[in-house]
N, C-alpha and C positions, 0 to 999 in steps of 0.2 A: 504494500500500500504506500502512495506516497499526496502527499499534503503539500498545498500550494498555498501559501498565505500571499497575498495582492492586497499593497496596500493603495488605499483611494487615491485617485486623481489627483490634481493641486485642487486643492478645496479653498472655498472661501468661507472661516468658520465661523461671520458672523452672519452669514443665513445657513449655515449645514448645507451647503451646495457645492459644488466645482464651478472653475472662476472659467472661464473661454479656452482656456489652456487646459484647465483638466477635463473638458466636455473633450479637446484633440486626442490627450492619453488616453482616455476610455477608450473610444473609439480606434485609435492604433492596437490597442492591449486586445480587442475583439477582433482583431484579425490574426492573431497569436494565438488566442485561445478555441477558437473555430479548427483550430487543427489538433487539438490535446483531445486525448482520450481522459474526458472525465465522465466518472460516472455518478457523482453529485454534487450541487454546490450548494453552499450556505453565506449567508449574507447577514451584515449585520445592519441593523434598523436605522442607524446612522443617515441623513440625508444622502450625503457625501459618498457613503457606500453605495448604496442604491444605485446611484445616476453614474456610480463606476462601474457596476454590474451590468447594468441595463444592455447595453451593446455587445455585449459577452453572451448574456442569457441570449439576445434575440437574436443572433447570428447563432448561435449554437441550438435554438427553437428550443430552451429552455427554460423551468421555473428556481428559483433558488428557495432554499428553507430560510426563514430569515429567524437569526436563534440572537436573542433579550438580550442575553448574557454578552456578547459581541460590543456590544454598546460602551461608549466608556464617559467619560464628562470631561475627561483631558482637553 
């Protein structure tokens, strides 16, 4: 088994978003990950995560489990 930890986008953390630069990283990171053999993802509930996922899950016709605990206030 192996574990892929992805960390979000450039984010802008005072809306929990990706700034126009990290909406580009997501989006480059989905055409990387469209070729991996995974067989589950989870996501944490995090704005910033999410809008990093997004392009991953939907290029890969994807849903993520989105798990509480992932979240942090850092």
């Amino acid at each position: 088994m192996r574990i892929i930890f992805i960390r979000h986008g450039e984010p802008d953390y005072n809306t929990d978003s990706l700034t126009d630069n990290g909406k580009i990283e997501a989006e480059l990171l989905s055409k990387r990950v469209m070729n991996w053999n995974v067989s589950e993802f989870f996501v944490s509930p995090q704005g910033r995560a999410l809008e990093t996922a997004e392009p991953s899950l939907s290029a890969c016709g994807r849903v993520a489990t989105q798990c509480d605990f992932l979240h942090t206030n850092l």
